[in-house]
ROPATOR-581470 format. One record per atom (N, C-alpha, C): x, y, z; residue number from 1. Coordinates in Angstrom, 1 decimal. Each point is the difference from the previous one (the first is absolute). Layout:
X Y Z NUM
...
END
This chain:
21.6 -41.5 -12.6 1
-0.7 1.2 -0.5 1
-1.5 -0.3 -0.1 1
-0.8 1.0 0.3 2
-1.7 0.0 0.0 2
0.1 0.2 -0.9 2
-1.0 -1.0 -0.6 3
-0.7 0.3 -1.6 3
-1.3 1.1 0.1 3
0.4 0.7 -0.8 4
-1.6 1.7 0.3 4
-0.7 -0.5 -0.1 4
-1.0 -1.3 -1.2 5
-1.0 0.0 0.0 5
-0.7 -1.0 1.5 5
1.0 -0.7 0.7 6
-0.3 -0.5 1.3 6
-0.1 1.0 0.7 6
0.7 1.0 0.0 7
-0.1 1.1 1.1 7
-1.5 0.6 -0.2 7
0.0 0.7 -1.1 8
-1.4 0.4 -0.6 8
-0.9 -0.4 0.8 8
-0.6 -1.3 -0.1 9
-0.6 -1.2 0.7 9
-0.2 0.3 1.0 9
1.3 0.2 0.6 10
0.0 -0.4 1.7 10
-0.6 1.7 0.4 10
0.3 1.0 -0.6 11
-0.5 1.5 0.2 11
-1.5 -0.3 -0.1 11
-0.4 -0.7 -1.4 12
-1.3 0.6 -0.2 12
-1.4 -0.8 1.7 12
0.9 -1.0 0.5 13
-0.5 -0.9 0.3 13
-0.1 1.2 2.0 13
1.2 0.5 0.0 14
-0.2 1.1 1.0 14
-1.3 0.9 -0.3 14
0.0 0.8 -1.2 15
-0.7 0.6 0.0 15
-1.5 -0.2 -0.1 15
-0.3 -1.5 -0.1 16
-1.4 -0.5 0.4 16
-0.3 -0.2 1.3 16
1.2 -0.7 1.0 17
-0.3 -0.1 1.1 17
-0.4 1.3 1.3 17
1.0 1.0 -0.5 18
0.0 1.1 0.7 18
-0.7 1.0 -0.5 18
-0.4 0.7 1.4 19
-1.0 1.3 -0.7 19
1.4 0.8 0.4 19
-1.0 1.6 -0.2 20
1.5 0.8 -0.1 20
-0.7 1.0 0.9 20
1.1 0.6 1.0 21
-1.0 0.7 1.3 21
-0.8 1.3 -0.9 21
-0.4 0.4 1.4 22
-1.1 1.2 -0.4 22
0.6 0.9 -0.5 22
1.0 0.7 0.8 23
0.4 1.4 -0.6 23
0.4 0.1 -1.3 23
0.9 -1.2 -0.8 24
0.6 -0.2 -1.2 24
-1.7 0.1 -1.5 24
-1.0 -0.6 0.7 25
-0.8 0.3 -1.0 25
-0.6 1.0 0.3 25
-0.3 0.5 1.4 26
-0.6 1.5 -0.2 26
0.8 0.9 -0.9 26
1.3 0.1 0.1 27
1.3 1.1 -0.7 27
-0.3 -0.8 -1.7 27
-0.5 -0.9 0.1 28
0.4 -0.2 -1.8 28
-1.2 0.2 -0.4 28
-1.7 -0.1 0.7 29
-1.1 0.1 -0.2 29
0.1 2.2 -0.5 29
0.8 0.2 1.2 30
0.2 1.5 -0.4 30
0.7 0.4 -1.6 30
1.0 -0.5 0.2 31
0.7 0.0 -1.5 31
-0.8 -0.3 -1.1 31
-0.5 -1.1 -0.1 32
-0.8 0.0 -1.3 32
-0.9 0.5 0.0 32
-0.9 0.9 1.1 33
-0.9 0.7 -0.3 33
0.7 1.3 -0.9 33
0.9 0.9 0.4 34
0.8 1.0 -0.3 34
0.2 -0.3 -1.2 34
0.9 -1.1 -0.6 35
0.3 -0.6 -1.4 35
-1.2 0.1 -0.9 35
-1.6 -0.9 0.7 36
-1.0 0.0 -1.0 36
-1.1 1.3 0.0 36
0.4 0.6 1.2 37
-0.8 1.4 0.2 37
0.6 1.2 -0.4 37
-0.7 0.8 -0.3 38
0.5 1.6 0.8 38
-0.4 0.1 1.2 38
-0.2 -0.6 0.7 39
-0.3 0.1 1.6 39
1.7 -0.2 0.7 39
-0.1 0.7 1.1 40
1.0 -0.3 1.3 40
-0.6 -0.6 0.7 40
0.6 -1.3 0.4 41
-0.3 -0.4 1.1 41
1.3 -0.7 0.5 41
-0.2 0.4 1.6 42
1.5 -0.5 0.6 42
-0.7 -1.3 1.0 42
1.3 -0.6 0.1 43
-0.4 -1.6 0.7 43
-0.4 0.5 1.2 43
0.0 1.1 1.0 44
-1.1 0.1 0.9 44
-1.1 0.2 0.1 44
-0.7 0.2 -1.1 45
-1.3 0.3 -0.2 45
-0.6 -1.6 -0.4 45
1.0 -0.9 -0.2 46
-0.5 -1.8 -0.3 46
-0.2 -0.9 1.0 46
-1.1 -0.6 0.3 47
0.2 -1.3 0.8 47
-0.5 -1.0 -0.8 47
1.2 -1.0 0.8 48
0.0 -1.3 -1.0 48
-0.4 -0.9 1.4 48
-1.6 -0.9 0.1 49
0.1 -1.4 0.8 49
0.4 -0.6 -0.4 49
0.5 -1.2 0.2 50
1.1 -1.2 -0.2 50
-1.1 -1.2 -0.6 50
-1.0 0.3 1.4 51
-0.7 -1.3 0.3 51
-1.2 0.1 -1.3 51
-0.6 1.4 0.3 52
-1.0 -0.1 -1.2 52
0.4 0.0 -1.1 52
1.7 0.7 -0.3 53
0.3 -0.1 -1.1 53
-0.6 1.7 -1.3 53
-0.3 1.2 1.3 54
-0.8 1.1 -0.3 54
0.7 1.0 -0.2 54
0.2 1.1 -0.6 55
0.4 1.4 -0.2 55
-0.8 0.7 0.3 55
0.3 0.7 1.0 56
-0.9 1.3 0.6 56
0.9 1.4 -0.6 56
-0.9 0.8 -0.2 57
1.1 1.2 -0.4 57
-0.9 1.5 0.5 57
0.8 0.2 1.0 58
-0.7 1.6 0.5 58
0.5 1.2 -0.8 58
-0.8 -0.1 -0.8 59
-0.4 1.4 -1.1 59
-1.4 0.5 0.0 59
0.0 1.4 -0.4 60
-0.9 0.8 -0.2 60
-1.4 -0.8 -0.8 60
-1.2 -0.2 -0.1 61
-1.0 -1.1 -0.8 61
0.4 0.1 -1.5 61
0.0 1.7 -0.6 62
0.3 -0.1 -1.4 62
1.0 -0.8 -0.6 62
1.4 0.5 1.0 63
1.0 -1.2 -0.4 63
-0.5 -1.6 0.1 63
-0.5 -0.1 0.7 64
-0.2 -1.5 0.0 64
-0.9 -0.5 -0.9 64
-1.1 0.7 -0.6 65
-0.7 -0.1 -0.8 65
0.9 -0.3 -1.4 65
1.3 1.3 -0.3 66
0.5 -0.3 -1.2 66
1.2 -1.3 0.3 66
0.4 -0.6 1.3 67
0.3 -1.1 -0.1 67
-0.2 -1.1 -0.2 67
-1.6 0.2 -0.4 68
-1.0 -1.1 0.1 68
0.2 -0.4 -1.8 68
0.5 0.7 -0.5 69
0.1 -0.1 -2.1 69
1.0 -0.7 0.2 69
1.4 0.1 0.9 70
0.9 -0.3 -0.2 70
0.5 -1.6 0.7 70
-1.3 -0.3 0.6 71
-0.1 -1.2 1.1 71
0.1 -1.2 -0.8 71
0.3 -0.2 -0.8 72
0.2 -1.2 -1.1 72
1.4 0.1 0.0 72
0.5 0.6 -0.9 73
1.4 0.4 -0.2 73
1.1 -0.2 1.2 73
-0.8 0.9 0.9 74
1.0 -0.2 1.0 74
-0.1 -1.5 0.8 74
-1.1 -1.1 0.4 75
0.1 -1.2 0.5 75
0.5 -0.9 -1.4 75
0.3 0.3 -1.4 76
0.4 -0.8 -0.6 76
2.0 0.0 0.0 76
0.0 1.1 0.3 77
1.4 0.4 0.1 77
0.8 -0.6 1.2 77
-0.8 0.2 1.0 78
0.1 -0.6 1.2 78
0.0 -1.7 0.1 78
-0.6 -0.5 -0.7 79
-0.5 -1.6 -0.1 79
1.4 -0.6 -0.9 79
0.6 1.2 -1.1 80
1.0 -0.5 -0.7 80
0.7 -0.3 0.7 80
0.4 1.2 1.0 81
1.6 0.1 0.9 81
-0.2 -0.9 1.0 81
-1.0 -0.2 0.8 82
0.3 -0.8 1.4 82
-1.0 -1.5 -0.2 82
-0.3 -0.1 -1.0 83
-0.6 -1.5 -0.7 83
-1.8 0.3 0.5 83
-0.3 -1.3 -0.3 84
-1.7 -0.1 0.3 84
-0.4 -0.2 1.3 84
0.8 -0.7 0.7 85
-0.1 -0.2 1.7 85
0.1 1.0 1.1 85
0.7 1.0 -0.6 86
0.8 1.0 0.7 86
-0.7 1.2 -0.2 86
-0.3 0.7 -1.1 87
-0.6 0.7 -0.2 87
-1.4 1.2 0.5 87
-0.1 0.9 0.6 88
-1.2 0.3 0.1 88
-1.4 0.0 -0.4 88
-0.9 -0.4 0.3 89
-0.8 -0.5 -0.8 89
-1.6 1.2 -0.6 89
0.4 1.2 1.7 90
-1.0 1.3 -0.9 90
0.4 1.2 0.7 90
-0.6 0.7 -0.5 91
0.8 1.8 0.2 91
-1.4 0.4 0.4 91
0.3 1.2 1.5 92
-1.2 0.6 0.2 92
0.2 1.4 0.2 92
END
Protein backbone atom coordinates (compact mmCIF):
# COMPACT_ATOMS: atom_id res chain seq x y z
CA UNK A 1 0.00 0.00 0.00
CA UNK A 2 1.20 3.85 -0.83
CA UNK A 3 1.69 5.79 2.03
CA UNK A 4 -0.39 9.46 1.11
CA UNK A 5 2.02 11.51 2.51
CA UNK A 6 4.72 9.78 -0.23
CA UNK A 7 2.15 10.16 -2.70
CA UNK A 8 1.45 13.80 -1.79
CA UNK A 9 5.23 14.25 -2.50
CA UNK A 10 5.31 12.56 -5.59
CA UNK A 11 2.00 14.90 -6.87
CA UNK A 12 3.37 17.94 -5.57
CA UNK A 13 6.69 17.27 -7.26
CA UNK A 14 4.41 16.83 -10.82
CA UNK A 15 2.95 19.85 -10.30
CA UNK A 16 6.28 21.78 -10.27
CA UNK A 17 7.62 20.12 -13.14
CA UNK A 18 4.68 20.55 -15.46
CA UNK A 19 3.00 23.44 -16.74
CA UNK A 20 -0.67 22.98 -17.46
CA UNK A 21 -1.75 23.62 -21.24
CA UNK A 22 -3.25 26.80 -22.49
CA UNK A 23 -6.86 26.25 -22.78
CA UNK A 24 -7.15 24.81 -19.04
CA UNK A 25 -5.94 28.27 -17.70
CA UNK A 26 -7.63 30.40 -20.14
CA UNK A 27 -11.21 28.54 -18.90
CA UNK A 28 -10.07 28.97 -15.14
CA UNK A 29 -8.52 32.57 -15.86
CA UNK A 30 -12.38 33.01 -17.08
CA UNK A 31 -13.86 31.54 -13.96
CA UNK A 32 -12.23 33.37 -11.51
CA UNK A 33 -12.76 36.49 -13.17
CA UNK A 34 -16.78 35.71 -13.00
CA UNK A 35 -16.24 34.45 -9.24
CA UNK A 36 -14.22 37.78 -8.30
CA UNK A 37 -16.13 40.11 -10.82
CA UNK A 38 -19.50 41.07 -11.87
CA UNK A 39 -18.01 40.92 -15.17
CA UNK A 40 -18.74 37.94 -17.83
CA UNK A 41 -16.06 36.81 -19.38
CA UNK A 42 -15.98 33.59 -21.37
CA UNK A 43 -12.61 31.70 -22.06
CA UNK A 44 -12.84 32.89 -25.65
CA UNK A 45 -12.37 36.27 -25.11
CA UNK A 46 -8.69 34.94 -23.04
CA UNK A 47 -5.36 34.32 -24.46
CA UNK A 48 -2.88 32.65 -22.46
CA UNK A 49 1.15 32.63 -23.93
CA UNK A 50 2.89 29.79 -22.51
CA UNK A 51 6.21 31.16 -23.24
CA UNK A 52 5.74 34.73 -21.90
CA UNK A 53 3.64 33.37 -19.41
CA UNK A 54 0.86 36.55 -20.50
CA UNK A 55 -2.98 36.89 -20.34
CA UNK A 56 -4.46 38.76 -23.07
CA UNK A 57 -8.12 39.38 -22.80
CA UNK A 58 -10.31 40.89 -25.68
CA UNK A 59 -12.77 43.04 -23.90
CA UNK A 60 -14.23 46.32 -24.44
CA UNK A 61 -11.17 49.14 -22.60
CA UNK A 62 -13.69 49.97 -19.70
CA UNK A 63 -13.84 46.36 -18.85
CA UNK A 64 -10.31 45.95 -18.87
CA UNK A 65 -9.73 49.01 -17.01
CA UNK A 66 -12.10 47.53 -14.12
CA UNK A 67 -9.94 44.34 -14.52
CA UNK A 68 -7.12 46.18 -13.75
CA UNK A 69 -8.52 46.56 -9.52
CA UNK A 70 -8.99 43.02 -9.72
CA UNK A 71 -5.36 42.15 -11.26
CA UNK A 72 -3.89 41.19 -7.86
CA UNK A 73 -6.49 38.92 -6.76
CA UNK A 74 -6.89 37.25 -9.67
CA UNK A 75 -2.70 36.35 -10.32
CA UNK A 76 -2.64 35.52 -6.60
CA UNK A 77 -5.34 32.98 -6.92
CA UNK A 78 -3.79 31.72 -9.91
CA UNK A 79 -0.19 31.45 -8.29
CA UNK A 80 -2.06 29.37 -5.31
CA UNK A 81 -3.61 26.80 -7.79
CA UNK A 82 -0.84 26.10 -10.39
CA UNK A 83 2.32 27.04 -7.96
CA UNK A 84 5.03 29.97 -8.65
CA UNK A 85 6.62 28.41 -11.76
CA UNK A 86 3.47 27.81 -13.54
CA UNK A 87 1.58 30.57 -13.09
CA UNK A 88 0.92 33.65 -15.21
CA UNK A 89 2.78 36.28 -14.53
CA UNK A 90 0.51 39.67 -16.00
CA UNK A 91 -2.90 40.39 -17.34
CA UNK A 92 -3.41 42.80 -20.26
Amino acid sequence: MIDPKHLSTILEKFQKRFTPPQASVEKRVAELICELTSLTVTADQITYNVLSRTISIQVPSILKSELQHHKTAILGRLEKEMGVTNCPKTIY
